[in-house]
C-alpha positions as CSV (number, residue, x, y, z in Angstrom):
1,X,-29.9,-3.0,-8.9
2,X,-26.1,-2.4,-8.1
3,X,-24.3,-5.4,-9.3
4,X,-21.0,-6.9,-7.9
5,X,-19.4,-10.0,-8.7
6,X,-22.0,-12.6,-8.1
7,X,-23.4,-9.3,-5.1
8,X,-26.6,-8.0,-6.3
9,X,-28.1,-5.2,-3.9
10,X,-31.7,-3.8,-4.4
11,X,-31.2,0.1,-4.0
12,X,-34.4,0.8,-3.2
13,X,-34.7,-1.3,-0.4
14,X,-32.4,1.5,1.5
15,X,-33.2,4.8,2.7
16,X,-30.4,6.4,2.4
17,X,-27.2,5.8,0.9
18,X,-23.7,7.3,2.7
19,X,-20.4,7.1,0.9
20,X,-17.2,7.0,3.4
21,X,-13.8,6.1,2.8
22,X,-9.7,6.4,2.5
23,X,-6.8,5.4,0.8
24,X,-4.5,6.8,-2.3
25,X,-7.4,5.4,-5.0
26,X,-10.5,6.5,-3.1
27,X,-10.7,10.4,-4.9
28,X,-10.8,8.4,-8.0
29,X,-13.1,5.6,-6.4
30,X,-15.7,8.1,-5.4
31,X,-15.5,10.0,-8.7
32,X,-16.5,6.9,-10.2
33,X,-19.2,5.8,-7.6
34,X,-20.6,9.3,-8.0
35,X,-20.6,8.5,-11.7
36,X,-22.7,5.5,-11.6
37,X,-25.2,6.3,-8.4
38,X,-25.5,9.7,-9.8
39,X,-28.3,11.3,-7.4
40,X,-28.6,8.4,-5.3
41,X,-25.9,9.3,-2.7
42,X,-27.1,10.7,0.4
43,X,-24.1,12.0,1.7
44,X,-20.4,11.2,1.9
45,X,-16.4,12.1,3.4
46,X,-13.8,10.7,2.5
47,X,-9.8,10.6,3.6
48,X,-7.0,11.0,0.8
49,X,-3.9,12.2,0.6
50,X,-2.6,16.1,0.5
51,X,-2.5,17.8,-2.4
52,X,-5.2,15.7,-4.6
53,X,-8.4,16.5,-3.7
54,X,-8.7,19.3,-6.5
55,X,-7.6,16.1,-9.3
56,X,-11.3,14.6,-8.6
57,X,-15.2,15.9,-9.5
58,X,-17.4,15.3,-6.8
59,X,-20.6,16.4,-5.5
60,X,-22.2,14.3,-2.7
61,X,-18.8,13.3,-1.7
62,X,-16.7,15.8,1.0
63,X,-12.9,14.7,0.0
64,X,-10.7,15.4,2.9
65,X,-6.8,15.6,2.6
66,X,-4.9,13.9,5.5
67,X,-1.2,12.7,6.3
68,X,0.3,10.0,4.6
69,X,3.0,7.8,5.4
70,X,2.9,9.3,8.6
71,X,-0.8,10.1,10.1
72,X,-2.1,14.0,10.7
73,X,-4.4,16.0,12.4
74,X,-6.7,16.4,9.6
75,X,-6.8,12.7,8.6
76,X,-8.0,12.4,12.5
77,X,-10.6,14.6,12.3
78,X,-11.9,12.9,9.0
79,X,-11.9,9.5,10.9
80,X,-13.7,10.8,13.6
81,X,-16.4,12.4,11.2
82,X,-16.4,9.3,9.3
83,X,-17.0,7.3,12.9
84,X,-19.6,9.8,13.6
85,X,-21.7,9.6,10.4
86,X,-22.3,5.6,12.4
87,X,-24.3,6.7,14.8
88,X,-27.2,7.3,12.9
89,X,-27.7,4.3,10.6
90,X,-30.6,1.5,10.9
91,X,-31.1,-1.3,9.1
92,X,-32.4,0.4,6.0
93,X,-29.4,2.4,5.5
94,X,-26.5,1.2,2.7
95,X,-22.8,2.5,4.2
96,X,-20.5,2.0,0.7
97,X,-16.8,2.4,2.2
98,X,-14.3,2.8,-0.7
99,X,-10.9,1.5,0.7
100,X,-7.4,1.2,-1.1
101,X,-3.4,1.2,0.1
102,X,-2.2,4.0,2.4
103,X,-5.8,3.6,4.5
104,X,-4.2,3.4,7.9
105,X,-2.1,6.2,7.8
106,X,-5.2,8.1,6.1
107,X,-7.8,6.9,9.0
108,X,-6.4,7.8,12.0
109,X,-8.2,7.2,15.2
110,X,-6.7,6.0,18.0
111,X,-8.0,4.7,21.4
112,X,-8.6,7.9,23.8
113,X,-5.6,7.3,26.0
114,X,-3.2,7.7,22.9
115,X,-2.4,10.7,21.2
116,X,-1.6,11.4,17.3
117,X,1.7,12.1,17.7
118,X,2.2,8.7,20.1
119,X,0.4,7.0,16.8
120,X,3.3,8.8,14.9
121,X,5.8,7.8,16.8
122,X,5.2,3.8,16.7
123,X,4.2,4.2,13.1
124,X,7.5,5.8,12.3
125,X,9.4,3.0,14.3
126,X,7.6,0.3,12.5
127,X,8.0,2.0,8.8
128,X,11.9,1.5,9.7
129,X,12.5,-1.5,11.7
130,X,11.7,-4.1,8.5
131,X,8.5,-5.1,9.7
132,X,6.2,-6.3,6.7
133,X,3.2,-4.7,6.3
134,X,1.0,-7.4,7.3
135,X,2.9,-6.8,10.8
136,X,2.6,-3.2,10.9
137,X,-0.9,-3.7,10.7
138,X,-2.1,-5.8,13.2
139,X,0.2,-3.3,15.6
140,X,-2.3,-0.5,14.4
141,X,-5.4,-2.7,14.5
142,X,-5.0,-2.6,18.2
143,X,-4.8,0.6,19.2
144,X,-7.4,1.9,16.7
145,X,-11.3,2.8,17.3
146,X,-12.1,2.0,13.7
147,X,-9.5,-0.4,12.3
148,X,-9.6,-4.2,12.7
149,X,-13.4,-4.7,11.8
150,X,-14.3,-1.8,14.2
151,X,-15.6,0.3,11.5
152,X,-18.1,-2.5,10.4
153,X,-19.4,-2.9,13.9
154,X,-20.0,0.7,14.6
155,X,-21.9,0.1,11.0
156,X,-24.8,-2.2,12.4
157,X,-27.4,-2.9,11.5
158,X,-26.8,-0.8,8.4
159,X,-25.6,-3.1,5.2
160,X,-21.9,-2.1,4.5
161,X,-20.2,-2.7,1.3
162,X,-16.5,-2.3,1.1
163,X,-15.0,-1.6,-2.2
164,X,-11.4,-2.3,-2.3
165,X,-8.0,-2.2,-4.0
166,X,-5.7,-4.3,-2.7
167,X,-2.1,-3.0,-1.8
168,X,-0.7,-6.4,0.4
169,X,0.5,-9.5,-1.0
170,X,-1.8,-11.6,-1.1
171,X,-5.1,-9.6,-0.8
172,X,-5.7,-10.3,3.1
173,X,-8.9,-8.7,3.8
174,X,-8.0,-8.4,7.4
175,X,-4.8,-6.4,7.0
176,X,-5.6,-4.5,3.5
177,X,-5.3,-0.6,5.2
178,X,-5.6,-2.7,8.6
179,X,-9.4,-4.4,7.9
180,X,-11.7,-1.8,9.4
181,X,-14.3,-3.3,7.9
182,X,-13.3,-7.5,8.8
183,X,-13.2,-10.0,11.6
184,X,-9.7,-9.9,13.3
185,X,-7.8,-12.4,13.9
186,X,-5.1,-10.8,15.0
187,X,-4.8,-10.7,19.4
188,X,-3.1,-7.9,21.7
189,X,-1.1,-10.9,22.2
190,X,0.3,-11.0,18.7
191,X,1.1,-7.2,18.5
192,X,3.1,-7.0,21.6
193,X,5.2,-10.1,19.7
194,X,5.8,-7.8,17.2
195,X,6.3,-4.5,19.2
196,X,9.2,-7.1,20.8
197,X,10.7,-9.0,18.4
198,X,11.9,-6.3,15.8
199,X,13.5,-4.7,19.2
200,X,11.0,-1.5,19.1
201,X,8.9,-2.7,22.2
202,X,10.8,0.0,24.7
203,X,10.8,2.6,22.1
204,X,6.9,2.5,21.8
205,X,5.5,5.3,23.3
206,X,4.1,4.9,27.4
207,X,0.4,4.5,26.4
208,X,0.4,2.6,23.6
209,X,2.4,-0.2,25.7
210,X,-0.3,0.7,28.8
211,X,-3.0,0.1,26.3
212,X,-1.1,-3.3,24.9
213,X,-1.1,-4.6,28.3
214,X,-4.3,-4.0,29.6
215,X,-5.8,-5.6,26.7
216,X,-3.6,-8.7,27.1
217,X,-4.7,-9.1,30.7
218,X,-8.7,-8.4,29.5
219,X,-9.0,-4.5,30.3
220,X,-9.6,-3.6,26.9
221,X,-11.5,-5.5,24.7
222,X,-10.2,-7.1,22.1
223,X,-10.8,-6.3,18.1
224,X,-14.0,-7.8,16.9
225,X,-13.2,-12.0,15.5
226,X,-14.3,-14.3,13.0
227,X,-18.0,-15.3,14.0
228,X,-19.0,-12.6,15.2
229,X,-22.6,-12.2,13.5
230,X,-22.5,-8.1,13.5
231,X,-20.5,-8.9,9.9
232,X,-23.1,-10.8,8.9
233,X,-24.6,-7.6,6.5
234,X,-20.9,-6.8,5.8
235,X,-19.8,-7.6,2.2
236,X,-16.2,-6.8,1.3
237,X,-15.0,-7.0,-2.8
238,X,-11.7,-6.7,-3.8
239,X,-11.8,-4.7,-7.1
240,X,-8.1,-4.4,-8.0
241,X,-4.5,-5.8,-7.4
242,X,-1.2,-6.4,-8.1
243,X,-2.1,-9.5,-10.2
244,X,-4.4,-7.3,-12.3
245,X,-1.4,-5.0,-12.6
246,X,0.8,-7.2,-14.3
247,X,-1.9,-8.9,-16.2
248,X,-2.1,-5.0,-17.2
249,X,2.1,-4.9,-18.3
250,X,2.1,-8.0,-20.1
251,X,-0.4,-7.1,-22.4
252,X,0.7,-4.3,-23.2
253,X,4.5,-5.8,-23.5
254,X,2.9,-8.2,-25.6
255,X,1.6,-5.6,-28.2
256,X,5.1,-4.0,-28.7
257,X,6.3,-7.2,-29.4
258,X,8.0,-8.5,-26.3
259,X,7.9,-12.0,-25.3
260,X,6.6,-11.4,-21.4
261,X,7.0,-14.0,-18.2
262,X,4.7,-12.8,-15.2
263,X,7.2,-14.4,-12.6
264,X,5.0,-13.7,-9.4
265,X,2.9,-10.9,-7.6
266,X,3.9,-12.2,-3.8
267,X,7.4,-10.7,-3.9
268,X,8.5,-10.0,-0.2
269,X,11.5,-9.7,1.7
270,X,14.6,-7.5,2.0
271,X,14.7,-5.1,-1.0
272,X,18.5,-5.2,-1.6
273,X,18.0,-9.1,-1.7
274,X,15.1,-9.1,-4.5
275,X,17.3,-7.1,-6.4
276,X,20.0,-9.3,-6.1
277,X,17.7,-12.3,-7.4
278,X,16.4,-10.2,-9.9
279,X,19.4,-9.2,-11.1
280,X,20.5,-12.7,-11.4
281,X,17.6,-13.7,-13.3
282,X,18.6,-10.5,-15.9
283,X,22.2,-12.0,-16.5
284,X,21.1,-15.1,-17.3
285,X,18.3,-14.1,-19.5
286,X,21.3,-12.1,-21.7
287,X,23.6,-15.2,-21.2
288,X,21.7,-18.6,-21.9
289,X,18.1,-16.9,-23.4
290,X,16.2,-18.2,-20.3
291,X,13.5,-17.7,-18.7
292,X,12.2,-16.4,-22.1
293,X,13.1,-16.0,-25.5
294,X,14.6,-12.1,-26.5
295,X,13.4,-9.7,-26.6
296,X,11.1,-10.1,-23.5
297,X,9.7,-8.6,-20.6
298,X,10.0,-10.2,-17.0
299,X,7.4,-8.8,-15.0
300,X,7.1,-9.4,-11.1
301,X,5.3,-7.3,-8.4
302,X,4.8,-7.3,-4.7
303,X,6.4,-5.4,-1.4
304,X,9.3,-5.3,-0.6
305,X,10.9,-4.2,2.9
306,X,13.9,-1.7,4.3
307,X,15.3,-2.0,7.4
308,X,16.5,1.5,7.7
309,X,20.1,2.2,9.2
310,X,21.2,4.9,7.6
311,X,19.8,8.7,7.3
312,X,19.6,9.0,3.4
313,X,16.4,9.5,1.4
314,X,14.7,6.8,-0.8
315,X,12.4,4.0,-0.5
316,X,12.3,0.1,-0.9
317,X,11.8,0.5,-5.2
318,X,15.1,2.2,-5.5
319,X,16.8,0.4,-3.1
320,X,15.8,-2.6,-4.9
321,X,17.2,-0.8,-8.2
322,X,20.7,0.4,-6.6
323,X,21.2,-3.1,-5.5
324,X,21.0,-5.1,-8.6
325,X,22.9,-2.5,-10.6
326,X,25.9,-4.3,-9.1
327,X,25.0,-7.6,-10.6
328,X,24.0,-6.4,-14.4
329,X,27.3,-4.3,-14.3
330,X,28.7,-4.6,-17.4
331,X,26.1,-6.1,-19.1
332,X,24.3,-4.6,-22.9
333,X,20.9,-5.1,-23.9
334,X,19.2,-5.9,-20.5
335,X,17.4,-3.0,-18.1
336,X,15.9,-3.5,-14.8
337,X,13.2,-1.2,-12.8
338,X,11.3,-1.1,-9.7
339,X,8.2,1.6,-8.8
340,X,5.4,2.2,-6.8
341,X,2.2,1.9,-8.3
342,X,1.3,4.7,-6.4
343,X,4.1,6.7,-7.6
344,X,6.1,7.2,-4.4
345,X,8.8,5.4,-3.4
346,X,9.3,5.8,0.8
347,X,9.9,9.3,1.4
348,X,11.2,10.3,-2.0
349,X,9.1,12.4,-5.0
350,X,9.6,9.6,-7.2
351,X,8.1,6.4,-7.8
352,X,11.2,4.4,-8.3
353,X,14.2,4.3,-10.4
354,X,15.9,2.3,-13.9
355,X,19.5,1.0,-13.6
356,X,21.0,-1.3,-17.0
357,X,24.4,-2.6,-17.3
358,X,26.2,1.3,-17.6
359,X,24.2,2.2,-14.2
360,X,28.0,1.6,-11.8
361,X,30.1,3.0,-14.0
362,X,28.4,6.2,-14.8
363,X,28.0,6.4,-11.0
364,X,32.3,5.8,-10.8
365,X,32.8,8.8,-13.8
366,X,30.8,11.2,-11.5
367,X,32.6,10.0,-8.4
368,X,29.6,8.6,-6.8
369,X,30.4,5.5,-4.4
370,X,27.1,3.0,-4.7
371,X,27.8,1.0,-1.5
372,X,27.8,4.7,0.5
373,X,24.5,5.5,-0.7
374,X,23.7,1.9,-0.1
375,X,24.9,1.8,3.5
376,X,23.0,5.7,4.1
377,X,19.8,4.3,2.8
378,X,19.8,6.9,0.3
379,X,19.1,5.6,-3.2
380,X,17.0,8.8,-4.3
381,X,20.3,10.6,-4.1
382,X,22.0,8.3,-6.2
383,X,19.5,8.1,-8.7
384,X,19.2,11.9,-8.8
385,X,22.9,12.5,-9.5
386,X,22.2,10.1,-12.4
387,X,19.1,11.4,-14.0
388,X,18.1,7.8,-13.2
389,X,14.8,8.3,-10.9
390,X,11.6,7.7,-12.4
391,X,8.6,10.4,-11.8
392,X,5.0,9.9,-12.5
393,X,3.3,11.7,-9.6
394,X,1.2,11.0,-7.1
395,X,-0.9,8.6,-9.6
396,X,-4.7,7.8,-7.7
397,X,-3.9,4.0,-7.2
398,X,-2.1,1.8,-5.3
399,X,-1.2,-2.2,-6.0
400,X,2.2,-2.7,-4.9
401,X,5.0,-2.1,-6.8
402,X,5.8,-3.8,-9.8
403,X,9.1,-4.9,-11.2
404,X,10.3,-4.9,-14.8
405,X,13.4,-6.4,-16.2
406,X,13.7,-6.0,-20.1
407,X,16.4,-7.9,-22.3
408,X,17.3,-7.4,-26.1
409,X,19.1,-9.6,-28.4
410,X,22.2,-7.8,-29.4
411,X,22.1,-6.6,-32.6
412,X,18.5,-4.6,-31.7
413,X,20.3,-3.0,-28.1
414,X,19.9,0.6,-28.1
């Protein structure tokens, strides 16, 4: 018996059991699976990202390294296998799809009349106009064979259970690494909206807009919805999240002695403008004591966006950082740090960066201008020239990015 939750599955009521996948977790999710099915998986392949396969032991499991932010060759050709190992399932077959953040740059597969490097180009346009992920999404769902509950229909009548860790605010099952695996709500109508009002609709590529169209006047058909009873086998868990994350950071703040305030795990919006906030929240934490008592930990997580303008190098965690430096300047005892959980931040080696009160004028003593960097997108540089950027790796998850800011009475700052 594989139990779930409140899921209980009767493995010997399947044939076969097939292991597919993809995201930045899912080498460590099938290490783990393998671990606790031990001889019981049939087969399985599986999509992650460059340069980690080697970090996992597997057996049953094929681990394929594809493209991420931006989608590759090899991540096509593992979508297409992953597609193909569909077309031989019946109703006594059990399909376990292990699914985390980064999955729909990992699995992709679009439509026949669109090329990868068309898929590129609108992904590339959308990682820089400031739409939110959510957004982004349901523009992929709909030029994607497997995406947006397509996977789970090319699945029947096999039982399918999804496995995933959650990397959008909110745990959406419908836009987590775009929902391959759950109704859509989501229309041709909707992405076009989006395509048009962040002012990238021209910019899209020939066929993807051809594609858009025709579905919106009933030539394609639209992504699988709500209802539709070829999900009725489909069970989708959400394992992990940002909420678990900082559950995770409080405890452990808690044991080194910190007084901790989770302050929210839906933090959106522009990441200059949450560091602003946050930064606020720091000064008056060293000021008046509030929200919490000294020495404490004020924890938040979420996603954050960038609209991109300039030509620098970074990504929304250091932006985030570079941003509220300017409103702890000055300030002793109090910290403030933004990563990725998956230990990138944008385009950048990094996962993020730590600024304090010191942060602008160390920057003036090495003749570094803040707003530049600020106005060239490029807060990796900044942080570099510091010795300010925070490096972990490449670390096999991804929740979100979580946000620290730490504050010490006076006489303990250090």
């Amino acid at each position: 018996m594989l139990k779930i939750d409140d899921l209980q599955l009767d493995l010997d009521r399947y044939n076969r059991i097939l292991v597919i996948g993809g995201g930045k977790a899912s080498g460590a999710m099938a290490e783990s699976l393998e671990g606790l099915l031990a001889d019981r998986i049939d087969k399985g392949f599986i999509n992650v990202p460059e340069g980690s396969s080697h970090k996992f032991k597997v057996k049953a499991i094929q681990l394929n390294e594809a493209g991420h932010p931006i989608p590759s060759e090899q991540g096509q050709r593992g979508a297409n296998k992953i597609l193909e190992f569909m077309n031989d399932v019946d109703e006594h077959t059990l399909v376990i799809f292990l699914l985390s953040g980064g999955g729909s740059a990992l699995l992709p597969l679009p439509q026949n009349d669109i090329t990868l490097d068309e898929m590129k180009v609108v992904t590339t346009l959308l990682l820089k106009c400031g739409a939110t992920i959510n957004e982004i999404n349901v523009v992929r769902k709909h030029f994607s064979r497997i995406k947006g509950g397509r996977l789970a229909v090319a699945s029947h009548p096999a039982t399918m259970l999804c496995l995933i860790l959650s990397d959008v605010i909110g745990d959406p099952l419908s836009s987590i690494a775009s929902g391959p695996t759950v109704p859509d709500p989501s229309t041709y109508s909707d992405a076009i909206h989006i395509l048009k009002r962040y002012g990238i609709w021209e910019a899209t590529p020939l066929s993807i807009r051809r594609f858009m169209e025709d579905g919106l006047n009933g030539r394609n058909e639209e992504s699988p919805k709500p209802g539709d009873p070829r999900f009725a086998k489909v069970h989708n868990i959400v394992l992990g999240n940002n909420g678990l994350a900082l559950a995770a950071a409080e405890a452990q703040a808690k044991k080194m002695g910190f007084n901790s305030l989770i302050l929210s795990s839906y933090v959106s919006g522009e990441a200059k403008h949450v560091g602003t906030v946050l930064a606020s929240i720091g000064r008056e934490l060293m000021v008046r004591d509030q929200p919490a008592s000294k020495p404490c930990v004020i924890l938040a997580g979420g996603e954050t966006t960038v609209t991109v303008t300039g030509e620098g190098r970074g990504g929304r965690n250091g932006e985030l950082a570079l941003n509220a430096a300017f409103g702890l300047e000055g300030l002793e005892g109090v910290a403030l740090s933004s990563v990725g959980t998956d230990g990138i931040d944008g385009m950048s080696d990094s996962a993020g960066a730590i600024i304090d009160g010191s942060t602008l004028e160390r920057a003036k003593a090495k003749g570094l201008n803040p707003l530049d960097f600020l106005r060239n997108n490029d807060s990796h540089t900044f942080f570099k020239e510091l010795g300010d950027l925070i490096y972990t790796g490449p670390t096999g998850t991804n929740v979100n990015d979580v946000m620290l800011v730490v504050g010490l009475p006076r006489k303990t700052v250090r």
